[in-house]
Structure formats: structure tokens, C-alpha cells
C-alpha positions as CSV (number, residue, x, y, z in Angstrom):
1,X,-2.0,-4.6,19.3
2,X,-2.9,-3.2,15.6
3,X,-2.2,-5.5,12.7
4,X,-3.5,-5.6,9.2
5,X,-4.3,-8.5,7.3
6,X,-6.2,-9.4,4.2
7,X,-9.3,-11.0,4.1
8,X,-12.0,-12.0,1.3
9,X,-16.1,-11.6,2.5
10,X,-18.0,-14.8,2.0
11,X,-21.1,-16.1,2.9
12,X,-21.4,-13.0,5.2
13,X,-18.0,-13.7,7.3
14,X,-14.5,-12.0,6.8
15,X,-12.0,-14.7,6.4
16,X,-8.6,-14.1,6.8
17,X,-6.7,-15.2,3.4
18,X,-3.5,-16.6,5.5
19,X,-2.5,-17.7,9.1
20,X,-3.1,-14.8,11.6
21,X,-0.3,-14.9,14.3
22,X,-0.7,-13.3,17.8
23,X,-4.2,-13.7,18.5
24,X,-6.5,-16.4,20.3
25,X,-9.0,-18.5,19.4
26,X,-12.3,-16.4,20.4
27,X,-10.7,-13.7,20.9
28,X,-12.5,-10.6,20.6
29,X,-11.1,-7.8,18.1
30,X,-12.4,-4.3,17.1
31,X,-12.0,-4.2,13.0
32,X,-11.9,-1.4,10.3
33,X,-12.1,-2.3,6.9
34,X,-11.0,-0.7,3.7
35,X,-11.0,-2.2,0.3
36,X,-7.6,-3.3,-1.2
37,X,-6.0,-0.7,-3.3
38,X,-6.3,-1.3,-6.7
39,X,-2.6,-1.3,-8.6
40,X,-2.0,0.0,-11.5
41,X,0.8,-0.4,-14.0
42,X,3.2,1.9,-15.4
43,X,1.3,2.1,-18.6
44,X,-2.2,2.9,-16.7
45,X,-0.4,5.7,-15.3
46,X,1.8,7.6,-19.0
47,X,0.0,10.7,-19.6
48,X,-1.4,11.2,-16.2
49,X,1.1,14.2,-15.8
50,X,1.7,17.4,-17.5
51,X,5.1,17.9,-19.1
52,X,5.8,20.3,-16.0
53,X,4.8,17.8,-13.5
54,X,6.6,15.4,-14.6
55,X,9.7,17.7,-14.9
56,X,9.1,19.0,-11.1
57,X,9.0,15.8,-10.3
58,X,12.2,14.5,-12.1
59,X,14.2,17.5,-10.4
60,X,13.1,16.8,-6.9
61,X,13.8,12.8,-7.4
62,X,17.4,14.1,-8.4
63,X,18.2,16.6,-5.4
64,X,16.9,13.7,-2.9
65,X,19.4,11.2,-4.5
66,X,21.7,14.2,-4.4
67,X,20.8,14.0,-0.3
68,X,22.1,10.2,-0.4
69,X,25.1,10.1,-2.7
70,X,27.7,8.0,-1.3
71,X,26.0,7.1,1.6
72,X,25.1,3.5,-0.3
């Protein structure tokens, strides 16, 4: 079984930050940790692209809704 869940490091103990279904009291776990990506908003991220980027960008956006049309 793989799941992911959040958890915060205190007092030198992860501790899950919600209910964790599917596993036992005791129960033994292998775990890999990774910190929580940080997200940014939409005006952290205006001028991050060249004018051609954002253009190549625009036209492949458009011939993958192109792809979809009418399937909605």
C-alpha cells in the first residue's frame, strides 16, 4: 500500500495533520519525505515567460482543446 499524507515535524516526531485511514496502530511503515511544494499565485508567476513562450504555449493549449471539442 503507498499513500501520501501531510504531516508537520515537532518535537522530533512526524505527525500526521489529519486522520490516517488503512493502517494499524503500531504498524510499521517505510517513509520518504519531501517538503510541501510551495504555491505561487498568478501574479508570482507574470513575466516568468518570454513573449514566444508564452505564445507557444497559447497555441498548444488551443490545438489540445481543439482535440476535445464537443466531446464535453
Amino acid at each position: 500500500m503507498t499513500i501520501a499524507i501531510e504531516v508537520v515535524y515537532e518535537d522530533n516526531v512526524f505527525k500526521p495533520l489529519g486522520h490516517v485511514e488503512g493502517l494499524n496502530e503500531h504498524e510499521r511503515m517505510v517513509a520518504i519525505f519531501s517538503q510541501r511544494p510551495v504555491k505561487k499565485g498568478l501574479r508570482d508567476l507574470a513575466g516568468t515567460m518570454t513573449h514566444d513562450e508564452a505564445i507557444a504555449m497559447q497555441n498548444l493549449i488551443d490545438e489540445e482543446f481543439e482535440k476535445i471539442e464537443g466531446e464535453w
